[in-house]
DRENZANU-128361 format. One record per residue (C-alpha): x, y, z; residue in one letter. Coordinates in steps of 0.02 Angstrom, whole numbers, plus 50000, padded with zeros to 5 digits. Layout:
# DRENZANU-128361
+-------+-------+-------+------+
|     x |     y |     z | rest |
+-------+-------+-------+------+
|     X |     Y |     Z |    a |
...
+-------+-------+-------+------+
//
This chain:
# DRENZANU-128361
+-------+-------+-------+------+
|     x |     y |     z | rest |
+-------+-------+-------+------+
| 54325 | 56031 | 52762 |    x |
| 54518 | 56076 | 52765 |    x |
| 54544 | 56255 | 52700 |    x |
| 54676 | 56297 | 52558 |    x |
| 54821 | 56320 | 52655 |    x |
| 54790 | 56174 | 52748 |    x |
| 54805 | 56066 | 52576 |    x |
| 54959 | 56166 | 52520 |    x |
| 55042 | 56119 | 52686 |    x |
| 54987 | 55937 | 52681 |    x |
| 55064 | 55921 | 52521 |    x |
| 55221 | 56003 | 52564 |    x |
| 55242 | 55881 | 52694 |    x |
| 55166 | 55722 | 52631 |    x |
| 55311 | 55744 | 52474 |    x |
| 55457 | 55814 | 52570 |    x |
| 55409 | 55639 | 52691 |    x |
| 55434 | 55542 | 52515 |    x |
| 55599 | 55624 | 52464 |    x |
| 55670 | 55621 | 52654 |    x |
| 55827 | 55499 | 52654 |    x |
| 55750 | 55391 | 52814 |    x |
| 55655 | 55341 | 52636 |    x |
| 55786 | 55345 | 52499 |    x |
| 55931 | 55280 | 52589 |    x |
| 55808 | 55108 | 52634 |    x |
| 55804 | 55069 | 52464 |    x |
| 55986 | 55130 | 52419 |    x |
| 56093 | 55027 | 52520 |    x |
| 55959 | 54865 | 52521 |    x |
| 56023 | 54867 | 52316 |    x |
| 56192 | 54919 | 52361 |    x |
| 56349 | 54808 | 52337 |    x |
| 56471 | 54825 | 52477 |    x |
| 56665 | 54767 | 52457 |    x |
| 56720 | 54631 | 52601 |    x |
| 56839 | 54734 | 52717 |    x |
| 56807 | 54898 | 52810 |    x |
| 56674 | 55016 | 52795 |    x |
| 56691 | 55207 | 52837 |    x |
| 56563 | 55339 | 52807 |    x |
| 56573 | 55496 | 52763 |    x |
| 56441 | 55613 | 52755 |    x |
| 56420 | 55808 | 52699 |    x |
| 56290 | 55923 | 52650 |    x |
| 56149 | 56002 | 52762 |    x |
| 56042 | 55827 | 52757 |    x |
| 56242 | 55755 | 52815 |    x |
| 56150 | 55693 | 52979 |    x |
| 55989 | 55609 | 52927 |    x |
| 56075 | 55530 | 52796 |    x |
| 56186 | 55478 | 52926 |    x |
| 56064 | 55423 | 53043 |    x |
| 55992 | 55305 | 52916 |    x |
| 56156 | 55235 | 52857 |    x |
| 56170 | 55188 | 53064 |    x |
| 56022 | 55121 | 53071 |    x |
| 56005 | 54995 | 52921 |    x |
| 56216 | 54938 | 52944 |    x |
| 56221 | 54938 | 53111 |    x |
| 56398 | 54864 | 53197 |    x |
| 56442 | 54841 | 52996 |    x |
| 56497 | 55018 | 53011 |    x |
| 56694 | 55029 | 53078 |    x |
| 56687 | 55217 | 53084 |    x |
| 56617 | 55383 | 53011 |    x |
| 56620 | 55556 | 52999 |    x |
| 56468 | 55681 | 52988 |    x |
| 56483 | 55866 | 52924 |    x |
| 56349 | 55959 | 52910 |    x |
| 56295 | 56162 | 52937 |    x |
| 56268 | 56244 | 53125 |    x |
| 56131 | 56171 | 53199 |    x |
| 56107 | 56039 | 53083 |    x |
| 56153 | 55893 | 53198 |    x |
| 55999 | 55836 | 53318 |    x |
| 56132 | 55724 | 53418 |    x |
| 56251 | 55571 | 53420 |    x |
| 56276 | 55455 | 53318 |    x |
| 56331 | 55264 | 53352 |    x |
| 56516 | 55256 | 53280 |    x |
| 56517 | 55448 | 53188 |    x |
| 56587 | 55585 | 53247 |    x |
| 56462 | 55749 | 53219 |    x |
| 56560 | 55911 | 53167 |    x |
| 56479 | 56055 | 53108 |    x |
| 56563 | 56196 | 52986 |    x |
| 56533 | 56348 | 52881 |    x |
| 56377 | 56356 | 52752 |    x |
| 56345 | 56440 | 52627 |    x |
| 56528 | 56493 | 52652 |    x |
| 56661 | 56390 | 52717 |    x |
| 56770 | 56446 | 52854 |    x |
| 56883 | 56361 | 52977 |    x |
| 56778 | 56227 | 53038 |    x |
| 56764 | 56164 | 52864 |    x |
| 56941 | 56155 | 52841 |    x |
| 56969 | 56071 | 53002 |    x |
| 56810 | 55928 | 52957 |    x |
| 56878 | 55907 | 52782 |    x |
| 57067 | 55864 | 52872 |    x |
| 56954 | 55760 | 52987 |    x |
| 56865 | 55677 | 52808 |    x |
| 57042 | 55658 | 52733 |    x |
| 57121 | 55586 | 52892 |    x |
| 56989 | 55460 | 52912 |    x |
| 57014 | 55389 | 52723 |    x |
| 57183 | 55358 | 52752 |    x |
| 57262 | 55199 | 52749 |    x |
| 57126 | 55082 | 52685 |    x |
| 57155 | 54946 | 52570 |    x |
| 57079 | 54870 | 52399 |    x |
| 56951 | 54793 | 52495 |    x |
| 56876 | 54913 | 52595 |    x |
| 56747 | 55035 | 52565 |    x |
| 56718 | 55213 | 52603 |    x |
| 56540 | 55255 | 52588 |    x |
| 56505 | 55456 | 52551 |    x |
| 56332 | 55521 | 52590 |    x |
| 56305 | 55702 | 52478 |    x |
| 56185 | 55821 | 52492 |    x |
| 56166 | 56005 | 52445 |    x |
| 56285 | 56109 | 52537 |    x |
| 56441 | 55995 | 52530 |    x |
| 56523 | 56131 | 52429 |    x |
| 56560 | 56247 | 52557 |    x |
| 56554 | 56100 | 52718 |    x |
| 56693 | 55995 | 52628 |    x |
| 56837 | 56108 | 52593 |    x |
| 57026 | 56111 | 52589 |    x |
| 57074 | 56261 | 52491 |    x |
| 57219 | 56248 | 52386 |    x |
| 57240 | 56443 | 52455 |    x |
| 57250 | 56537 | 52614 |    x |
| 57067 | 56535 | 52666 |    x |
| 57046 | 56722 | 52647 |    x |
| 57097 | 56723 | 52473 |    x |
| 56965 | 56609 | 52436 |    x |
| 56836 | 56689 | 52535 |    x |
| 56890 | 56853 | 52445 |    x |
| 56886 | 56756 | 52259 |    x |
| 56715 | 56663 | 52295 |    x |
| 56622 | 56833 | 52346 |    x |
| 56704 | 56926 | 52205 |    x |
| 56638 | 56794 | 52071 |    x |
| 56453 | 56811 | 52145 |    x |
| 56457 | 56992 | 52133 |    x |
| 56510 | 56987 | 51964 |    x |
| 56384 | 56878 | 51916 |    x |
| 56459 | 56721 | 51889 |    x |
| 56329 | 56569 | 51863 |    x |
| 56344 | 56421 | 51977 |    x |
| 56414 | 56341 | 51819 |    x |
| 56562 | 56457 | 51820 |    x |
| 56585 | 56471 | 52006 |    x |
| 56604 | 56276 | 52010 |    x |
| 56737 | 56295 | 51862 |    x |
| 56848 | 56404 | 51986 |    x |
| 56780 | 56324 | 52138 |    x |
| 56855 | 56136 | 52086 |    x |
| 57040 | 56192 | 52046 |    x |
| 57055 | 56307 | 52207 |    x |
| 57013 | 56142 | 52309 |    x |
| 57099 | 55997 | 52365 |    x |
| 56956 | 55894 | 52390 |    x |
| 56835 | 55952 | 52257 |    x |
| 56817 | 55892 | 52054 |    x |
| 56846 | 55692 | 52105 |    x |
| 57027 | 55739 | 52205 |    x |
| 56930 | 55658 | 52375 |    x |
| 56917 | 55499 | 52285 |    x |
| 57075 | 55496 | 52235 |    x |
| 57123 | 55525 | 52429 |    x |
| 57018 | 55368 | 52483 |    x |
| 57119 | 55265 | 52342 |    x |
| 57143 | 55107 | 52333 |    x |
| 56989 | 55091 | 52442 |    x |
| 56844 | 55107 | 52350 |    x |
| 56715 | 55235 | 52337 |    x |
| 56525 | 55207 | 52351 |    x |
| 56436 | 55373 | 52323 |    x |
| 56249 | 55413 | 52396 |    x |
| 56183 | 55581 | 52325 |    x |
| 56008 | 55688 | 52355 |    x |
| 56007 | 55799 | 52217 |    x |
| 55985 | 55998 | 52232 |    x |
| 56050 | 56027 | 52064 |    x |
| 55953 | 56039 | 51903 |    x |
| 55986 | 55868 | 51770 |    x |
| 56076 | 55784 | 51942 |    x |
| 56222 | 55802 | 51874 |    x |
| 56357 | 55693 | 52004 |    x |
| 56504 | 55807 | 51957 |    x |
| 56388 | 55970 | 52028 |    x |
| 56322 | 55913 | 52149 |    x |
| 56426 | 55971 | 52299 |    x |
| 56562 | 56031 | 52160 |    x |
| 56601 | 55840 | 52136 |    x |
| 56705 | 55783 | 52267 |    x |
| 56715 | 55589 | 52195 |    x |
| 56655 | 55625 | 52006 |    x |
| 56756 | 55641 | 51871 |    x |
| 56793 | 55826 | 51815 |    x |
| 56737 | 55858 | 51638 |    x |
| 56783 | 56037 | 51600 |    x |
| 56958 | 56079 | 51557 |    x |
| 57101 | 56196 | 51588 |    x |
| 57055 | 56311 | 51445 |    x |
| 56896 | 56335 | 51503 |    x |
| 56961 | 56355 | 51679 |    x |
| 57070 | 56490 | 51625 |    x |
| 56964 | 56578 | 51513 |    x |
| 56821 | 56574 | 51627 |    x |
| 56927 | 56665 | 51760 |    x |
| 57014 | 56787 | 51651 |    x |
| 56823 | 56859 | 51607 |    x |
| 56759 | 56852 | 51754 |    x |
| 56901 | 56903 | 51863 |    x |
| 57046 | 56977 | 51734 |    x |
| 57145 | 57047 | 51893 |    x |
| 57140 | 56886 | 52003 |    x |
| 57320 | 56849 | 52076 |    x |
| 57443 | 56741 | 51965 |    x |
| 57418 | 56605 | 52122 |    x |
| 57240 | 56594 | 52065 |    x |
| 57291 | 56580 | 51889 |    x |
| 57425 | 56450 | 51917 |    x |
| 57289 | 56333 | 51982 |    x |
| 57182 | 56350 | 51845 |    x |
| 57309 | 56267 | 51738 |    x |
| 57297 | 56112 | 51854 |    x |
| 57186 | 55989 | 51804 |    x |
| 57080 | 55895 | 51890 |    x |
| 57059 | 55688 | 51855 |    x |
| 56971 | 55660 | 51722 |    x |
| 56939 | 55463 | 51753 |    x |
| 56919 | 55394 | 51941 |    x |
| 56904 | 55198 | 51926 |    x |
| 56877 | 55178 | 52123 |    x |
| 56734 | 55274 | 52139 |    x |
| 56551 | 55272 | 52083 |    x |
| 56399 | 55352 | 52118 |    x |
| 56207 | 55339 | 52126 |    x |
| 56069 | 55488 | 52153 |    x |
| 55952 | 55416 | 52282 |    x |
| 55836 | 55583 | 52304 |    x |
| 55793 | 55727 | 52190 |    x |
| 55666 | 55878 | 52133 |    x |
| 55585 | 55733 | 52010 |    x |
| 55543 | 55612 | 52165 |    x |
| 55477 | 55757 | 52262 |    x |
| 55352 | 55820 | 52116 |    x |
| 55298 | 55648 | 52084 |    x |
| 55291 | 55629 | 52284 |    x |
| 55184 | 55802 | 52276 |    x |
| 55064 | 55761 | 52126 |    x |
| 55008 | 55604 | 52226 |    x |
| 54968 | 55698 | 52387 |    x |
| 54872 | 55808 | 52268 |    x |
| 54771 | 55683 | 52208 |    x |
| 54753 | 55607 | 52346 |    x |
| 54654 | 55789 | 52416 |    x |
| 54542 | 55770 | 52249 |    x |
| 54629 | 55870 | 52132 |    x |
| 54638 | 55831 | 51966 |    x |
| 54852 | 55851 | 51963 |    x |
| 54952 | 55926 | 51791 |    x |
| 55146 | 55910 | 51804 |    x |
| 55181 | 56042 | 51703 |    x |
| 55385 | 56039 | 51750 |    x |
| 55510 | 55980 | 51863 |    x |
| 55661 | 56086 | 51774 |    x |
| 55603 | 56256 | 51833 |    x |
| 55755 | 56368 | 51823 |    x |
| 55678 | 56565 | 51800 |    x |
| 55671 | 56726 | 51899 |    x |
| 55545 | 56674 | 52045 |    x |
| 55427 | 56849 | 52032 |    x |
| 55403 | 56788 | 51839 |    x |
| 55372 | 56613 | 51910 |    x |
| 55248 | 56671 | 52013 |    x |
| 55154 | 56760 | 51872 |    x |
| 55143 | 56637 | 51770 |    x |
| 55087 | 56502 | 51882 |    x |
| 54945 | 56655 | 51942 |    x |
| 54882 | 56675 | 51745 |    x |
| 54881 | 56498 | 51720 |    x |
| 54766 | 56491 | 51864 |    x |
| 54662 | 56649 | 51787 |    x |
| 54643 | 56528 | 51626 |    x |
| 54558 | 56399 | 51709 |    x |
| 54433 | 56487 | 51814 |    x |
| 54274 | 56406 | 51712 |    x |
| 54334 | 56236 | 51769 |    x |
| 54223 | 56133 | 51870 |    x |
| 54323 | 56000 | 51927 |    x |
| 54447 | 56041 | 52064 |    x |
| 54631 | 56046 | 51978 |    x |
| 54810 | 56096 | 52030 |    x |
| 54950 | 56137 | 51918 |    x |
| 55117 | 56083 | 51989 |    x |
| 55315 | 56123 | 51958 |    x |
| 55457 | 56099 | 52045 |    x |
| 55642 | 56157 | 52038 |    x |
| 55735 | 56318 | 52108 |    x |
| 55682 | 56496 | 52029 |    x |
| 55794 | 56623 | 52092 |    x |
| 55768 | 56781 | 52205 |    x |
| 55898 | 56923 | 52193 |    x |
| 55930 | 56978 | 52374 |    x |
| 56028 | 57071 | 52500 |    x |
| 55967 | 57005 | 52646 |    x |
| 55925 | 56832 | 52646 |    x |
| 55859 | 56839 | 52814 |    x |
| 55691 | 56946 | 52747 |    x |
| 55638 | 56817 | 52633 |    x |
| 55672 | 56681 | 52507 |    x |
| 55638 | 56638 | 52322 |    x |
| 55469 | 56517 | 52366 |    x |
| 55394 | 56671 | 52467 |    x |
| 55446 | 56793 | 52306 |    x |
| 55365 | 56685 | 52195 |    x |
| 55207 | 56664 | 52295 |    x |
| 55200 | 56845 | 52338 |    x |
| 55213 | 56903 | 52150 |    x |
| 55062 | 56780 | 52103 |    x |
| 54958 | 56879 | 52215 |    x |
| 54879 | 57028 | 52127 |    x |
| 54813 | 56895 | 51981 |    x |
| 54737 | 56780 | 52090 |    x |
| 54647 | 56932 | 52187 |    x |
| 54455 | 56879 | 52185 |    x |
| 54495 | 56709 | 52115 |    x |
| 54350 | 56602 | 52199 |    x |
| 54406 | 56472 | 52315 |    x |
| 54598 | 56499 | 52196 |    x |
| 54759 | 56481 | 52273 |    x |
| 54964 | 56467 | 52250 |    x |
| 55088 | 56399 | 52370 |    x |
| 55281 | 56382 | 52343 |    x |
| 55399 | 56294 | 52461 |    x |
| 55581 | 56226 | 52510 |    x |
| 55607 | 56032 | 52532 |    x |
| 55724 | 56073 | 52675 |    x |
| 55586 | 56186 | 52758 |    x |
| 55681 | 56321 | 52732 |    x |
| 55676 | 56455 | 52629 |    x |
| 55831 | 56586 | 52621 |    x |
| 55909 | 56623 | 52798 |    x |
| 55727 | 56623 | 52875 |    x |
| 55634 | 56478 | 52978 |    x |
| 55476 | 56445 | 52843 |    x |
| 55445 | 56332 | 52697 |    x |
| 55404 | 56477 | 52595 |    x |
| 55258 | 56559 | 52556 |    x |
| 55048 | 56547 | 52522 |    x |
| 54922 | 56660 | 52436 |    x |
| 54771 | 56660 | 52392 |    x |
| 54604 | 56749 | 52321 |    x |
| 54615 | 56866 | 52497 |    x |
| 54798 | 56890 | 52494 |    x |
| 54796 | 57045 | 52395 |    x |
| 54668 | 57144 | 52494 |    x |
| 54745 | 57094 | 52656 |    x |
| 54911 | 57192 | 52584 |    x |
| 54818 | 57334 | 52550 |    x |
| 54732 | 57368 | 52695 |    x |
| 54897 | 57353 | 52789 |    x |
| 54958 | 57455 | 52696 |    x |
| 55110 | 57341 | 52602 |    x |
| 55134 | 57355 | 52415 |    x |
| 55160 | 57195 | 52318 |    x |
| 55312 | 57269 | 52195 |    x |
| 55390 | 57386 | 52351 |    x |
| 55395 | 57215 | 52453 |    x |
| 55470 | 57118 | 52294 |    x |
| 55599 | 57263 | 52268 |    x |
| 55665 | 57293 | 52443 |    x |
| 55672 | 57138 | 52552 |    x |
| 55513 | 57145 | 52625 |    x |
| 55441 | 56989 | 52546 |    x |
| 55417 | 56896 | 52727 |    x |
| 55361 | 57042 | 52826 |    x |
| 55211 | 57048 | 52696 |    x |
| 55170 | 56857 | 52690 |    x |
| 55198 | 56862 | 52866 |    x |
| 55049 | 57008 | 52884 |    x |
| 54938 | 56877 | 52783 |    x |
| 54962 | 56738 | 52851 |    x |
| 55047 | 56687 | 52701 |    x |
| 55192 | 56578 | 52782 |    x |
| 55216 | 56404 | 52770 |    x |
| 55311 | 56320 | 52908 |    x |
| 55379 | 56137 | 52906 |    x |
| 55541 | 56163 | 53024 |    x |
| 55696 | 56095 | 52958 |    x |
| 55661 | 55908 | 52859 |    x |
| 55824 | 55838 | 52849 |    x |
| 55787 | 55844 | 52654 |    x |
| 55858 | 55946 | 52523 |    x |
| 55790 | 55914 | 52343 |    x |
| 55767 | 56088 | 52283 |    x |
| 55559 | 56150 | 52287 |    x |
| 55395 | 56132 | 52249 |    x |
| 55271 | 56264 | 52196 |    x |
| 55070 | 56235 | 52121 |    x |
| 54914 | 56333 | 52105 |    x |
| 54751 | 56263 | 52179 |    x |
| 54577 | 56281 | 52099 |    x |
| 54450 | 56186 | 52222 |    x |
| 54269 | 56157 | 52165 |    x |
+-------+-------+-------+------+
//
């Protein structure tokens, strides 16, 4: 019989396999309407390549040209026809100015008839990028507004009118040509205008809120930052459209069939979970306390992105937080257990999922010595799954549709 972990980890892989855009992009372009002259892709994000890679295979020779950008060591290789480059991420830096002159260069010239096909994924945000400023400025301006607290919300705001490219301005580059937009989703309510800070949606938000989102945040930014807030962005784009392919609801449904699949009897109980991931973990740990008496085997599933204050990414990521903070309730738990993990495989700066723990998790802590809030509070949240075997690993997927987390009760 396959232990705990091992069903956590089939899961994990039998829905990321679901959500992966070798699957999505099939059924995208077999529905999608092409235009009769030249087709150019374009895609960005850290799933730019197998998105990429599936766009090759199902068009074939169809393709004239294309363009990939996605983060360091996210290309696996060539690609018929598409030139690979890879740039900064989560920050931008000089490579993604020089791929987004690449991405502007290549849209240039095409008539009514042809077609430029743009492949998004998470990370397009900081992989496409032309700012409208010297790129220290906006390095400076960007790491000001997250230590200040700014939302992603607000950062987006700021983000669209310090960018050439960004709040629909790329479409309006690749005009008269139109615009056929493919998008995996790592944003909550899929939003196409968030998703990569909208580089061919519409911009809803206005120059008053631009301003006076900016002036709270950052009341001392330079008058060349202020002057661009007062720039608006289009507002209507009537070459471009756009269709998510892939997101965190595909990948729970994708999950709560593997599930049952393993025998458990499988409760959705959200796939909009936006919260601090310790609390998370809590109350996916007392749910499990509350169905203890149960004699059916049963699994309680959410998915979204929780989030993990950190300094150091590199020592752990919100799925590991959340799993580690479930840990002292489900001490003793018979046969009880939690897992929490990234779609991409990776979860903050390290090389796992995320993390696992169950009924023996807590003991193994203490008789090595680690203490559950100590490891919460001071980046130490992958050293301690890492003591318990607690780490999931699914290398890099290609896929990027925010997480998965559920508690296990086998009987």
């Amino acid at each position: 019989m396959s232990t705990l972990k091992d069903d956590a980890l089939y899961v994990v892989k039998a829905a990321v396999a679901q959500a992966h855009p070798r699957q999505t992009m099939r059924q995208a372009l077999d529905d999608l309407r092409l235009y009769g002259g030249r087709l150019r892709v374009i895609a960005i994000g850290t799933a730019a390549w197998d998105m990429a890679e599936a766009a090759a295979g199902i068009l074939g020779n169809r393709i004239e040209c294309g363009l990939v950008i996605t983060s360091y060591g996210g290309s696996r290789g060539a690609l018929a026809r598409m030139n690979v480059m890879e740039a900064g991420y989560p920050v931008p830096d000089v490579n993604s100015v020089r791929a987004t002159d690449a991405a502007i260069a290549l849209v240039q010239g095409l008539g009514v008839e042809d077609t430029v096909l743009m492949l998004i994924s998470g990370g397009g945000s900081s992989l496409l990028e032309k700012p409208l400023i010297p790129l220290p400025l906006y390095a400076t301006t960007m790491s000001a507004l997250m230590h200040c607290g700014a939302d992603i919300r607000q950062t987006n705001l700021i983000r669209k009118r310090l960018s050439a490219v960004k709040g629909g301005r790329f479409a309006k580059l690749c005009a008269p040509a139109g615009v056929l937009g493919l998008l995996l989703s790592d944003v909550m309510g899929d939003a196409p205008e968030v998703i990569a800070s909208g580089p061919i949606s519409p911009d809803p938000t206005t120059v008053q809120e631009a301003e006076g989102t900016l002036l709270r945040l950052l009341p001392d930014a330079p008058e060349v930052i202020r002057a661009l807030m007062r720039r608006e962005t289009p507002k209507a784009l009537t070459n471009a459209e756009t269709r998510v392919i892939g997101n965190v609801s595909l990948l729970v449904r994708s999950a709560a069939h593997a599930l049952q699949r393993l025998g458990y009897e499988t409760v959705v109980l959200s796939d909009r979970l936006s919260c601090d991931a310790a609390e998370a973990g809590r109350f996916l740990a007392a749910i499990a306390l509350s169905h203890q008496q149960d004699n059916r085997s049963v699994a309680f599933l959410v998915g979204g992105q929780t989030a993990f204050c950190t300094a150091d990414p590199a020592a752990g990521g919100r799925n590991m937080a959340l799993a580690l903070a479930a840990a002292p309730l489900l001490d003793g738990l018979r046969d009880t257990a939690l897992f929490a993990a990234a779609s991409d495989g990776l979860d903050g700066a390290t090389d796992a999922a995320g993390g696992y723990v169950d009924h023996r998790t807590a003991g193994r802590l203490r008789a090595a010595g680690i203490e559950i809030p100590e490891a919460l509070g001071n980046q130490g949240v992958l050293r301690a799954l890492r003591a318990t075997d607690g780490l999931l690993y699914t290398g890099p997927t290609g896929a990027r549709v925010n997480d998965i987390a559920a508690v296990l009760i086998r009987r």
